[in-house]
N, C-alpha and C positions, 0 to 999 in steps of 0.2 A: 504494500500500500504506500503509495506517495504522501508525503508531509505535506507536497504544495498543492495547491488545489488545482481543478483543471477545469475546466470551460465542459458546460455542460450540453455537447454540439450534436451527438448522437443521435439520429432519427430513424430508428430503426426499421428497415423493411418491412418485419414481421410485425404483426400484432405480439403484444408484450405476452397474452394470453398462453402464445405459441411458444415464448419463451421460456417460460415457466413449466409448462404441463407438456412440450412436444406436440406438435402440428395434427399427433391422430390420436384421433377420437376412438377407438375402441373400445364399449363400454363394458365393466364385468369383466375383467382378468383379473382371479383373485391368485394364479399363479403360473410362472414360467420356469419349465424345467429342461436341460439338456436332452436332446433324441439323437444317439447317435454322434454320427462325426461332422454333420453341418445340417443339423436340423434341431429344432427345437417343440416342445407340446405347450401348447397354452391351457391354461384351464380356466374357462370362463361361466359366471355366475347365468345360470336361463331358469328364473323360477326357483323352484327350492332346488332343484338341480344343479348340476354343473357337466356341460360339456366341453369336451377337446377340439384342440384344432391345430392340426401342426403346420410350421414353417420352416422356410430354408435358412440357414444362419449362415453366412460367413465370415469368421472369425476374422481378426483384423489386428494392428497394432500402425502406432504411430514412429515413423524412425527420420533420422537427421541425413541421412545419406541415403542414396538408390539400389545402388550397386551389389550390397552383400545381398540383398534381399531379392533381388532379380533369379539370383541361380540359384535358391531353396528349392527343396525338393515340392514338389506340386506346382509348379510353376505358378508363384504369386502373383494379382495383378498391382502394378505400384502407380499410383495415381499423386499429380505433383499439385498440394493445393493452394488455392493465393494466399499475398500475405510473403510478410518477412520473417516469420517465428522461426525460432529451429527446427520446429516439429513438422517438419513441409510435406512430408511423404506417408501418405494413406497406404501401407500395404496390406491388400485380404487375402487370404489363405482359401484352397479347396476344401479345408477337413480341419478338424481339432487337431490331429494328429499332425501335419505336418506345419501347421502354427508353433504347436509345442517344439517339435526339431529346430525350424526355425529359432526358437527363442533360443533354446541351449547354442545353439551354434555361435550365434551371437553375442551371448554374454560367456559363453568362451574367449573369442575373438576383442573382446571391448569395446562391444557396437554399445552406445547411446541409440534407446530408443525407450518409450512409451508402452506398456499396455496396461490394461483391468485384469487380471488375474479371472476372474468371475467368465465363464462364457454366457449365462444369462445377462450380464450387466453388459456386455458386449453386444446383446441383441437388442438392449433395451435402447441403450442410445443410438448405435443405428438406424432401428426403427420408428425411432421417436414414439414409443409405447409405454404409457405405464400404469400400472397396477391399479384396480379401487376404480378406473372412471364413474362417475352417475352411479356412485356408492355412497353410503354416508355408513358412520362404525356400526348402527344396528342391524346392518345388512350382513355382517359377517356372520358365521355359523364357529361358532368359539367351544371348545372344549376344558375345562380344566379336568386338572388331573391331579392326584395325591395321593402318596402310598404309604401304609403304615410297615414298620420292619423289625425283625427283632434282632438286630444289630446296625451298626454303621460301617463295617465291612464287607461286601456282597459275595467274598470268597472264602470268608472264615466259615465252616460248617455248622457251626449253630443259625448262621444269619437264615432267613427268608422272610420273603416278601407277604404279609398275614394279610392284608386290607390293601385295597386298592379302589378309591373314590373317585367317583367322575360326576360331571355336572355339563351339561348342555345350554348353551343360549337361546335351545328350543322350548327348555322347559325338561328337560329328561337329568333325571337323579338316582342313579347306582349307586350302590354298596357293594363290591365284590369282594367277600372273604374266602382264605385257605379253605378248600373242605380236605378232598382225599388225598391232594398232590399240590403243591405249586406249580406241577409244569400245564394243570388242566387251568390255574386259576390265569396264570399266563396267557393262554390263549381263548381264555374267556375274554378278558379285557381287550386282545387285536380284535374278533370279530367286534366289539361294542363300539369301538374307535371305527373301525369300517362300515360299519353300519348307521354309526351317526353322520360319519364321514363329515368332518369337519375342517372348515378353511385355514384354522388355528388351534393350536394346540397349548394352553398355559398353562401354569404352575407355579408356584415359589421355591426359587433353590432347583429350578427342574433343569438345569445343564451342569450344573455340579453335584448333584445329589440324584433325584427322580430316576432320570433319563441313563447317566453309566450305570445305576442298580440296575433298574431293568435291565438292560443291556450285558452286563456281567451273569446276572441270572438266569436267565433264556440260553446267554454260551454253554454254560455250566452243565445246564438239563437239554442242549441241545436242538435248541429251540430257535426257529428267528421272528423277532418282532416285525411281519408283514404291516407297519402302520401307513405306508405307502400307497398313493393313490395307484400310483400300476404296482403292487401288493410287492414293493422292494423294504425291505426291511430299514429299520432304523440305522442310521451310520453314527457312531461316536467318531469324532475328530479326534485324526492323531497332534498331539501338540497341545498348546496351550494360549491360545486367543486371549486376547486385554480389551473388558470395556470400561470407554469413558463415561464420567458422572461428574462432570464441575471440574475442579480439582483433582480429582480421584481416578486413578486407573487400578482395574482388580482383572485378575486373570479368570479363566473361565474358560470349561472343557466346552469345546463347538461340537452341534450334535446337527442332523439335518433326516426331514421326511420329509420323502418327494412327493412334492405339489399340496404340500402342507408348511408353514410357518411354526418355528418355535419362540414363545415370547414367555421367558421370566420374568415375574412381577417381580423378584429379588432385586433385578435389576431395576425394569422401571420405577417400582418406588424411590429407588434414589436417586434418579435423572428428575423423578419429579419434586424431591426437597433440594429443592438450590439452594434454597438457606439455610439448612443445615438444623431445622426443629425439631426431626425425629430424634431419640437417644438410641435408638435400635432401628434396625431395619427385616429382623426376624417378625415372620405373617404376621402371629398375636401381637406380638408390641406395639406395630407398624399401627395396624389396626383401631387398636387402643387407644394410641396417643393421637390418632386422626378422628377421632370420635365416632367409631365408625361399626362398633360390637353389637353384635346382636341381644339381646334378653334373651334370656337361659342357653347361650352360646357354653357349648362342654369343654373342658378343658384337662389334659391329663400332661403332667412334667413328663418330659423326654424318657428319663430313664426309669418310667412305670408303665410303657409302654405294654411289654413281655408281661408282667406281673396282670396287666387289667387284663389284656387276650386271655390269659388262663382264667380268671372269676368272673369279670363280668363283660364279656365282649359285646353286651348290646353297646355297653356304655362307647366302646372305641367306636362301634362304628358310626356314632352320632359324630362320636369328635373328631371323624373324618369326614364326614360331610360337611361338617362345618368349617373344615380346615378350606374344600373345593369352593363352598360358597365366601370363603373372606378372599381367595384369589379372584374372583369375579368380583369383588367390591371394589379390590386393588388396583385392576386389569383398567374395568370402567372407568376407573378415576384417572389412571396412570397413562394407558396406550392409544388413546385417538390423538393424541398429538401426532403420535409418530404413524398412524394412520395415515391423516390427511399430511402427511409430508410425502407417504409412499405412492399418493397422486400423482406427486410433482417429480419424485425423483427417478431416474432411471436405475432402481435396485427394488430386490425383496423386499418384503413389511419385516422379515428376520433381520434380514442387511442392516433397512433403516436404523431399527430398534435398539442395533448392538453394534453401529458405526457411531463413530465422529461427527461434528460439527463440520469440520474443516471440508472433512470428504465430500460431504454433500453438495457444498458451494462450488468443489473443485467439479463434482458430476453434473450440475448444471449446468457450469461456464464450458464445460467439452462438449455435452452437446448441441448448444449453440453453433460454439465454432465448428463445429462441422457439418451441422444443420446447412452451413454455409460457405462449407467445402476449405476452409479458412485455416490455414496453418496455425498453430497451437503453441506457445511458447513453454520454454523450463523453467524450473522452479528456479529462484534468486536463491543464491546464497542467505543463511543466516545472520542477521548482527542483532548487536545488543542498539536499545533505545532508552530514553528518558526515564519515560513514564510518565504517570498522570502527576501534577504538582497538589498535596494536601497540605494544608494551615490549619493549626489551632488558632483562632483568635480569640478568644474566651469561652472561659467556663463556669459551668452555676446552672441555675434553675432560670428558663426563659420564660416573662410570661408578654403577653399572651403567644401561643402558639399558633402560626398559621400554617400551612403544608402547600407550598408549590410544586403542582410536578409539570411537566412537559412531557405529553403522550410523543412517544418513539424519538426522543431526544437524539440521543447519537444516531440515529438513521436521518433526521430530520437534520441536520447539522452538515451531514456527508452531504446531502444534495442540494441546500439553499448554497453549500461553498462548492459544489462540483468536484468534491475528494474522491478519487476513485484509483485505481492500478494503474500504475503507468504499463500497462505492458497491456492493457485490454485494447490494443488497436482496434479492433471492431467495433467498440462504446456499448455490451452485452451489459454492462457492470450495473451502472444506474440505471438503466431502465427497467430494469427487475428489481432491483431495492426499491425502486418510486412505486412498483407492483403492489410488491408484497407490504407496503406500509401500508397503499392504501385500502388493502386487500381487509389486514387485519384490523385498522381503524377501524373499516365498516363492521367484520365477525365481531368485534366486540360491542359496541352497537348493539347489533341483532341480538347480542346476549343480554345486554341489559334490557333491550324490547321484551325478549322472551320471560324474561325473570318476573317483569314487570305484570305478563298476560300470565304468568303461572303457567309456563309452558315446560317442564321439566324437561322432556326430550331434546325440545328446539334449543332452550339454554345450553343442554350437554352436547349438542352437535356444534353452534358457535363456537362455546369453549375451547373445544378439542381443535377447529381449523384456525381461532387466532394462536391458540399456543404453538401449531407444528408454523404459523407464519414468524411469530417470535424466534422460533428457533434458528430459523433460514436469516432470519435478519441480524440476530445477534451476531452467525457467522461472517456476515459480509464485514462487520465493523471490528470483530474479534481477531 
């Protein structure tokens, strides 16, 4: 970002509309998965159903030079785009397969070049497609899920998995306890999951805890979690993922089912205290402290877990239900932001959920510029800056108190002064932050309209699209 300001000269071809959301309209994609070596499956919402619909993909990456990339195997096509950035040369690949050669070869050699790791997120911005169109969050079909266990190591052999609770958006409320075996109660739960067939899958703690149990469990007894929309088992990620929260980066095991979303409310509840009010971030507490418990909600300490199963297991399997229903109170309050942000961005509602600020801005501004065939610059170097200047000038008790704020300050400041990137040649910069401010101005608006009429829905859908515009905007000035 430039310190000096810059003339605000940019009039953009596109409707800014087209800048933000991608020029197609495709309504009801609630998910995009890999088919193969250059195709891809959609899955799109029709009614309470969801049908397929596959396309061609070809894979693609951004590089500085023509040359290596001409004699890859597959024969690439390399396309030269305008503009002076580095990033000049569009090359697409026939197949996954020889994309991937390509790259190895290359950062063998010490090619400079560009790509998305993600092959969905490579079709997404090509295509200018994204997730959610003429959806609002009550349209999803949401699952939570929660399991009770009698240990916290899924390989020690006393552990198994006794209760397994599930809760539907539709209204549908299981209880699935151990009878004769684990490995029947196991696959009682896929068929339930494929039979509600749902667009999201939540939980708290469910990619560090949930998700490897099962997972470890099912290997164990030999089993595979078919939760997959073309019936592909659940994948644990090997490695170890970092998600951001403010401040705070925490690792976390990545898990994926195909043509379904994983959303921890472990995580979102703390993407959503930015101020930092909770004292815990564990379900009950969270809960708790958000005022948010139900009357005669059951409650048993972690390690009397084993002990209640043997006496009194009606009582567990209340307070597992109850555990599924405080992840849906979590979820509702926590995830439509990143919802209607998966409108706008060219990734998953997973991607969204458990990406960066940063990243998002960057997925924007790519596909702009090449919406408009437009060469692409590299990152600047690092340096250190000032900062923001604070003074004490006195202290004590003020009276009387008044409160000035200014609605979208720092966005409102970047464009009355025309602060924007020196490096955005195209001028994509601000007229998407003038978007998105006056996008959110008016959601908030309509929320206070709604609040006003006692419209509870309409309030929680507002809410949700100015917070995921908040976000998009904080990144432009962050």
């Amino acid at each position: 970002m430039d310190q000096r300001p810059h003339p605000l000269s940019y009039a953009p071809a596109r409707d800014t509309a087209e800048l933000l959301y991608g020029d197609d309209t495709t309504p009801g994609i609630v998910a995009v998965e890999q088919l193969g070596a250059n195709r891809v499956r959609l899955y799109r919402r029709a009614g309470n159903g969801v049908v397929t619909e596959d396309a061609s993909f070809r894979p693609w990456l951004l590089a500085e030079q023509p040359e290596p990339w001409q004699k890859a195997r597959g024969a690439p096509t390399v396309e030269t785009l305008v503009g002076d950035h580095p990033l000049r040369y569009l090359v697409e690949f026939p197949d996954w397969s020889s994309h991937l050669d390509a790259v190895r070869s290359a950062q063998d050699a010490g090619e400079r070049f560009f790509r998305l790791r993600s092959p969905v997120e490579q079709y997404l911005v090509r295509s200018r497609r994204t997730l959610f169109k003429e959806m609002v969050f009550s349209d999803l079909k949401r699952l939570q899920i929660d399991i009770e266990t009698t240990g916290l190591d899924p390989h020690e052999p006393d552990s198994q998995i006794i209760v397994v609770a599930v809760r539907s958006s539709l209204g549908t409320e299981e209880v699935l306890s151990l009878g004769t075996n684990e490995a029947e109660l196991l696959e009682r739960v896929t068929d339930l999951v494929r039979e509600l067939d749902p667009d999201v899958i939540e939980g708290h703690n469910l990619f560090n805890f949930d998700l490897p149990f099962f997972a470890a469990r099912a290997e164990r007894l030999g089993l595979a979690l078919r939760w997959g929309r073309d019936g592909s088992p659940v994948r644990i990620g090997a490695g170890v993922s970092r998600f951001k929260a403010g401040a705070l980066t925490m690792p976390y095991t990545p898990a994926y089912i195909h043509g379904r979303h994983i959303i921890d409310t472990y995580q979102q509840i703390q993407r959503y205290d930015i101020g930092g009010h909770l004292s815990s971030y564990g379900l009950k507490q969270a809960v708790e402290e958000l005022g948010l418990t139900r009357p005669n909600r059951e409650f048993i300490p972690g390690p009397r877990i084993a002990e209640v199963w043997r006496h009194d297991r009606d009582r567990l399997l209340r307070y597992a239900l109850d555990d599924v229903r405080d992840v849906e109170v979590l979820s509702s309050l926590a995830t439509p932001t990143e919802f209607y942000q998966t409108q706008l961005l060219p990734r998953s509602f997973q991607a969204v959920a458990t990406g960066g600020p940063g990243e998002k801005l960057n997925d924007l501004m790519l596909r702009v510029y090449l919406m408009d065939n437009h060469s692409v610059p590299t990152a600047e170097s690092s340096r250190g800056y000032a900062g923001g200047h604070a003074e004490l000038l006195a202290t004590g008790v003020f009276r009387p108190v008044v409160k000035c704020d200014v609605e979208s300050l720092y966005p409102s400041i970047m464009l009355s002064e025309g602060i924007t990137s020196s490096r955005d040649t195209l001028g994509a910069y601000l007229p998407m932050l003038t978007e998105l401010t006056r996008r959110r101005l008016e959601a908030k608006a309509e929320s206070r309209r709604a609040v006003q009429a006692g419209q509870e829905a309409e309030r929680a859908m507002w809410e949700g699209m100015q917070g995921s515009f908040k976000v998009l905007i904080n990144s432009f000035y962050g």
